[in-house]
Residue, then its C-alpha position, 0 to 999 in steps of 0.5 A: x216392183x217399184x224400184x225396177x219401175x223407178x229404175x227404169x224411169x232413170x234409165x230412160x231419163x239418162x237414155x233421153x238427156x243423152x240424146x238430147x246433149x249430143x243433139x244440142x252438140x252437133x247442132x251448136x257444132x255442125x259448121x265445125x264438124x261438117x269442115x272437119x269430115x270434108x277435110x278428112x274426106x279430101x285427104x283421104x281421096x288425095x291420098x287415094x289419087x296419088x297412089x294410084x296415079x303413078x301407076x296409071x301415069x307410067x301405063x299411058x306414057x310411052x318409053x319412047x319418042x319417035x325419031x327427032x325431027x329437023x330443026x329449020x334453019x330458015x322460017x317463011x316469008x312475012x306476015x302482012x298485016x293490013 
């Protein structure tokens, strides 16, 4: 019974020192960490924007114009400043 007891106690020391180091990691790390995920983050939206923008481009732009308007040969009479 006593080497289950003292088993156990082991694994729960492991359980515990293995929290602890990963908490002591991410803190020491959380700049580091948390630019690494927003850049993870930002590729991945980007990627997500630039499929589906061509689509959503080419849905809202029309094929045509309408017909060419005339150009001017003349322009209006001048501004006065004052």
């Amino acid at each position: 019974m006593q080497k289950v007891i003292n088993f156990m106690a082991v694994f729960s020391f492991i359980g515990v020192a293995s929290l602890t180091g990963m908490g002591i990691y991410i803190e020491l790390n959380r700049d580091k960490l948390a630019e690494e995920y927003k850049q993870k983050v930002i590729g991945y939206i980007t990627d997500l924007v630039s499929e589906e923008l061509p689509g959503m481009v080419d849905g809202l732009v029309p094929d045509f114009t309408s017909p060419e308007m005339p150009v001017p040969t003349t322009t209006g009479p001048d501004i006065k400043l004052p």
